[in-house]
N, C-alpha and C positions, 0 to 999 in steps of 0.2 A: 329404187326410187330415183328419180330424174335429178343431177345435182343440183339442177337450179331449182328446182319445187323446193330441194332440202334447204337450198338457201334462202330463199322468199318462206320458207313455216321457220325457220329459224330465226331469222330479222322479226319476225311478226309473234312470235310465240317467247322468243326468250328475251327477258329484259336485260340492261344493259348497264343498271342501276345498279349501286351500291347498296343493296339492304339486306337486312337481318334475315337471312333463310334459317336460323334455330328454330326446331317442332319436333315430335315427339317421330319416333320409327311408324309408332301405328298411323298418324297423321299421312307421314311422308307417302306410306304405301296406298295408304286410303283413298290421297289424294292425287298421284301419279303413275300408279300401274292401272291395270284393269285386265278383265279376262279378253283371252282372244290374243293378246299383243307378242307381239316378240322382245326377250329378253335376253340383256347380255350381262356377266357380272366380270369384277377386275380380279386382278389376280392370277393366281397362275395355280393348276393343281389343288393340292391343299395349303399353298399360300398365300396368306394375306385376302382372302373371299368373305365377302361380307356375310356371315353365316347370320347372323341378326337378320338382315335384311331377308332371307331367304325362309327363316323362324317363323315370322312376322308375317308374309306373304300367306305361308300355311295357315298359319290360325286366323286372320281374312278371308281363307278356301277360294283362292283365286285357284283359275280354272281353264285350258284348253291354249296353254302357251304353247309358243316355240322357242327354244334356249337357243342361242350360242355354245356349241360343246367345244369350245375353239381346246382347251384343257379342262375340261370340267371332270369333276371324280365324285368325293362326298355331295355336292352341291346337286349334283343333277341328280344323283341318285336318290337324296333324299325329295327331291322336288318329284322328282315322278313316283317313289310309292308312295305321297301321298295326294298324288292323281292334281298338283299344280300343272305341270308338264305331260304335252301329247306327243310331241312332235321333236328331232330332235339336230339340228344340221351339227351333221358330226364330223370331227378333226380328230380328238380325243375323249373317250369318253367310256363309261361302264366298266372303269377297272378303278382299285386304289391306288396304282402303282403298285409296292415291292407288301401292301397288303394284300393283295388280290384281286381277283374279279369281282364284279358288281351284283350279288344277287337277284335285289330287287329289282336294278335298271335289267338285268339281262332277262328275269322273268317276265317283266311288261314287255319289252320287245318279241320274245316267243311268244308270247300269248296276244299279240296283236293291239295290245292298251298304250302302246306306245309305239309312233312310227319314225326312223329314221329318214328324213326327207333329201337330203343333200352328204354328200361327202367333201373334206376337202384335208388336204396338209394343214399342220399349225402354221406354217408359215403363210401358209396361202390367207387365212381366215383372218390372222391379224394385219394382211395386207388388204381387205378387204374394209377394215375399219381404216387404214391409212389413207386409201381410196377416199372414202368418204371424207375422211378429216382435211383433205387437199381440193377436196369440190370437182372431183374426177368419176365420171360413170365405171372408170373399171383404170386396173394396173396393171401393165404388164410385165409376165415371168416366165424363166425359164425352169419351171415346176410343173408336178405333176404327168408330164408330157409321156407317152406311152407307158400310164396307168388304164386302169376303166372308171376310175374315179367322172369320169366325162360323162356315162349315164346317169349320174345321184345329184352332178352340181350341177349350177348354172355357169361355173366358167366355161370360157370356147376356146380353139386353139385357131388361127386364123395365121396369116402369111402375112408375114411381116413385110411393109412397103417398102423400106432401105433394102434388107437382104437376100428377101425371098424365101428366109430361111420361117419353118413355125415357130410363133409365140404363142405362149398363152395370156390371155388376158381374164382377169379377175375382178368379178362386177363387185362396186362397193356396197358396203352392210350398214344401213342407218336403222338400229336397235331401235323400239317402240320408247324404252325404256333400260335402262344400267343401273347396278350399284356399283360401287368404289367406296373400300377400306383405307384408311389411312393413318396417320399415326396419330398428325394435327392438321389442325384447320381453326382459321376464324369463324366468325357466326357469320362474315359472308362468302366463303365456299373457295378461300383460298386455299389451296393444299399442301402440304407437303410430304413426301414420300421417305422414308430409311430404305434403304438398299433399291434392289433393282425394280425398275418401273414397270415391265413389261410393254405391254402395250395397253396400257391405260390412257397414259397422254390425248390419244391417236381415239381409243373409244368413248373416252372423255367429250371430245371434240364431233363425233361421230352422232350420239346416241341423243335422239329427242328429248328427252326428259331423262337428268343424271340425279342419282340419290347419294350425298354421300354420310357413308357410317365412319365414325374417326373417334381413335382411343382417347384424344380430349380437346376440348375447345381452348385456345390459346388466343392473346389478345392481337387484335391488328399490328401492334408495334412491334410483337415476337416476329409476325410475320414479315413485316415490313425491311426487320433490320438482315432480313438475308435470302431477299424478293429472288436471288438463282436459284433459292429451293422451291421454287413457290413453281408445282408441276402440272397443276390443276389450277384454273385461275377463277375467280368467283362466278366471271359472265357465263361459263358451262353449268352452272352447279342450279338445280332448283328445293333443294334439302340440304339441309346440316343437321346431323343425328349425332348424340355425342353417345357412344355405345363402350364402355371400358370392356375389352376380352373381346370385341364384336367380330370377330373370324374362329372364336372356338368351336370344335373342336381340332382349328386349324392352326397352322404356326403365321405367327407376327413376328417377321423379320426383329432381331434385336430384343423385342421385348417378351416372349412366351414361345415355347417350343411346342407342337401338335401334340395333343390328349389322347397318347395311343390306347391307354385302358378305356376310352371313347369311343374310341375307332373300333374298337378292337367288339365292347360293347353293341354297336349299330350292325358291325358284319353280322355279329352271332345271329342278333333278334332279325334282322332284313331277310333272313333264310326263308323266312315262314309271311304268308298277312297278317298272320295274328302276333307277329311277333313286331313284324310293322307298328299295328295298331296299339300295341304293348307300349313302342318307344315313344311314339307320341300322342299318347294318353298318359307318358309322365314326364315327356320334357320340352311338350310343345303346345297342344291345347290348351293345359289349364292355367299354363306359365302366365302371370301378368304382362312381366317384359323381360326383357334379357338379364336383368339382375334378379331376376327371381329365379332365370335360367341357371343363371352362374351359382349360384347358391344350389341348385341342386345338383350340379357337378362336382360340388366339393367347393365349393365356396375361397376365399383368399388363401386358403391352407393349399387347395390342390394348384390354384394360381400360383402363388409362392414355388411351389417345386416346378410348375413346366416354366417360371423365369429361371431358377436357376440353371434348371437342364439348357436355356438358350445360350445362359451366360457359361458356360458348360462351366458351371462349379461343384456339380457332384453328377456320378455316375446314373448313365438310366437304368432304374429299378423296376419298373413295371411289369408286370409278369411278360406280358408278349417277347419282352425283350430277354426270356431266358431261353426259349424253344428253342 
């Protein structure tokens, strides 16, 4: 996208007012995604990812996206077996990390239901959003440079005018649409972050329409009285979702450590379609909303032990964790 088109749809599309973005997840989705669009979520891995937002998309049956795989793992994987996701520009993606490989993503990609469109480095990809967030058609880096990565992206490597020497330059990514998890936020889409930000800031600032999901709605004055935390600031924001647990089966820095008997869970049934169809025919279609999710995860009881395990106050139990 041309960065001055992105600046004149931004000026004209996003307001600049102070008002109430509180509405419900199904609203937010219903009213700011749609099929076809390119999507980016925050987070990193399995931390801190708006797993609601991602919930919620599914049982809407949105349809023929292109993600951001800048880190994506649970997230994408679950987005493409259940046929949200087509297309995929990949940095990281189809593995759980130190759980393994991706069944389902790696099945749809052999089988052609899923295509990988772009390649790029993590760094490159989040520099892509900073692009964008700086009003810059592209960034330039000393990345990637004698890869093949140059067939799959759109970055180029071109000769730098001072030295003569190649640069790479890396065209910016203005997402159709993002989510971002956070901890708190006011009802107008002030944010604040515990521990590390990634490169949310940057996609925040990047991405057309921003959703965001946050473990609880806190008053302006909370926010006001310590505006350095404030990392996300309400004029990006066009949603405020107040979602308690809204990254599980993920970890939320400080307050819940990842659901690996969850995790552990999705690998087994993702082996098979029908085992696909298995997991979400009982923890995603018929869900109401995300607390009716949480409840069938084991409800404040299995909450209670994955806070402890972050607060590390007792040992991990879970069976994965005897193998």
């Amino acid at each position: 996208m041309d960065p001055d088109d992105a600046r004149d749809w931004m000026a004209t599309k996003k307001s600049r007012m102070l008002t109430d973005k509180l509405m419900p997840l199904e609203e937010a989705v219903s009213k700011f995604t749609y099929d076809g669009g390119y999507l980016a979520m925050g987070g990193f891995g399995h931390i801190r990812v708006s797993m609601a937002g991602i919930y919620e998309m599914i049982r809407q049956r949105r349809r023929n996206l292109v993600i951001a795989g800048k880190t994506a793992v649970h997230d994408v994987d679950v987005l493409i077996a259940s046929s949200v996701v087509d297309r995929v520009e990949c940095a990281y993606a189809f593995g759980h990390e130190l759980r393994g490989l991706s069944p389902a993503g790696r099945r749809a990609v052999e089988g052609g239901k899923v295509k990988v469109v772009a390649e790029l480095s993590n760094a490159a990809f989040q520099w892509r959003f900073k692009a964008a967030s700086m009003g810059l058609p592209w960034l330039p880096a000393r990345i990637m440079m004698g890869t093949d990565t140059f067939r799959y992206s759109s970055s180029k490597v071109v000769e730098d005018p001072y030295t003569g020497k190649p640069i790479c330059l890396i065209p910016a990514c203005y997402p159709d649409f993002a989510f971002i998890h956070v901890h708190r936020c006011d009802k107008y889409g002030n944010c604040q972050i515990d521990g590390t930000v990634i490169e949310d800031k940057e996609l925040a600032m990047a991405a057309k329409r921003l959703i965001i999901t946050t473990e609880e709605i806190v008053s302006e004055d909370e926010i006001r009285a310590s505006p350095d935390r404030t990392v996300i600031p309400f004029y990006m924001v066009d949603a405020v979702c107040e979602v308690p647990y809204g990254c599980h089966p993920g970890n939320m820095p400080l307050l819940y450590y990842s659901d690996e008997e969850h995790m552990a869970e999705w690998l087994a049934l993702s082996r098979t379609e029908d085992g696909v169809k298995q997991y979400l025919d009982k923890y995603v279609y018929p869900v109401e909303d995300f607390a009716e999710y949480v409840a069938l995860v084991g409800g404040e009881k299995k909450m209670g032990y994955l806070r402890r395990l972050e607060r590390l106050e007792e040992p991990l139990s879970a069976p994965w964790a005897k193998r």
